[in-house]
N, C-alpha and C positions, 0 to 999 in steps of 0.2 A: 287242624293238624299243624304243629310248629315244626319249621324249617328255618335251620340258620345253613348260610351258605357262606362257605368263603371264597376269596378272588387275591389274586396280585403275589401271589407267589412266584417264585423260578429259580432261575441262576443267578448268581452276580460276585463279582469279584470282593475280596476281602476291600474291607474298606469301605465300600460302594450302599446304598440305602435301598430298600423295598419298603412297599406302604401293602398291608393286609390290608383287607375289607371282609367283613361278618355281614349280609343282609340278613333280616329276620323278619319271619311272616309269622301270622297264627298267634301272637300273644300280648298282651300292654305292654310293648317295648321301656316305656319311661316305668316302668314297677320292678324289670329286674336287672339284677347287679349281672355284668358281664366280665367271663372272664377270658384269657388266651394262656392253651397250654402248648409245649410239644413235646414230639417223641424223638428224639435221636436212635441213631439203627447201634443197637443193643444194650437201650437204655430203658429208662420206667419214665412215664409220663412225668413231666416235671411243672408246676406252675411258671411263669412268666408275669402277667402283670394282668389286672384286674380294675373293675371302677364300677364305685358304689351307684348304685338309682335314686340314692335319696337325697347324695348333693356332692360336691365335686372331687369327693376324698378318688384318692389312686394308691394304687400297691403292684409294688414291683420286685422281682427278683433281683436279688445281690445283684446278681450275673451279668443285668439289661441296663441297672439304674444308671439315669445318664444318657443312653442309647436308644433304650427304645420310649415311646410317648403314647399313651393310651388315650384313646376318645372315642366318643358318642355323641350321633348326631339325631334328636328325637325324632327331627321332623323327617328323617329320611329313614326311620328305621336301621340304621347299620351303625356299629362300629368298627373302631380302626385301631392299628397299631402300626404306627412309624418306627421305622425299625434303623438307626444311622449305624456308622463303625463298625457293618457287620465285621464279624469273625467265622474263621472254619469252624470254631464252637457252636456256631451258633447254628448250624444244619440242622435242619431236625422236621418232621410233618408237623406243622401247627395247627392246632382245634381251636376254634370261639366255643365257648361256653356259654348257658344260661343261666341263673340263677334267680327262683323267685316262686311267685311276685311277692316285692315287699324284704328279697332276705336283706340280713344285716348282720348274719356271724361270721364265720371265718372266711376271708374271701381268697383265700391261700390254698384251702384242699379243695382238689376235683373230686371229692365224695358231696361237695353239698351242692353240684354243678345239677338242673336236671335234664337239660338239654342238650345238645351238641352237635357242632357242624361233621362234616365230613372231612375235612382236613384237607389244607395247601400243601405241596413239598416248597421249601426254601433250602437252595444251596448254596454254602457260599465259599468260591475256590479262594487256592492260598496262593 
């Protein structure tokens, strides 16, 4: 059974950084590409930033590039997302994503995602 979990969410003032974490159990962690999405309240799931399993390529939203910093650690199973400069914009429940094993096509839509965590809330006041 796969289980992605995330952690390290909360409050934090504009400006200020939070580090996500995605553990993931149940699948060859090093075969799939990971992604982090969120939802802001009366919005539609939006991608964030993403990173391939097959070598060091990242992909990131307009919105983070710059801010936020995507990784994966094999030996630990988890990835992360360093998030600096938040903004109020940036509020929203963030999901890790799974993708795989093996994918390599759009790592932008949450349709080719097949996994997913349960979601962090991140706020961050103005």
């Amino acid at each position: 059974q796969v289980q992605l979990v995330e952690s390290g969410g909360g409050l934090v003032q504009a400006g200020g950084s939070l580090r996500l974490s995605c553990a993931a159990s149940g699948l060859t962690f090093s075969t799939y590409a990971m992604g982090w999405f969120r939802v802001a309240p009366g919005k539609e799931r939006e991608f964030v930033a993403a990173a391939s399993w097959r070598d060091d390529s990242t992909y990131y939203a307009d919105s983070v590039k710059g801010r936020f910093t995507i990784s994966r650690d094999n030996a630990k199973n988890t990835w992360s997302l360093q998030m600096n400069s938040l903004k109020p914009e940036d509020t929203a429940v963030y999901y890790c994503a799974a993708a795989g094993p093996f994918y390599s096509g759009n790592h932008y839509s949450q349709y080719h995602y097949r996994y997913w965590g349960q979601g962090t809330q991140v706020t961050v006041s103005s």
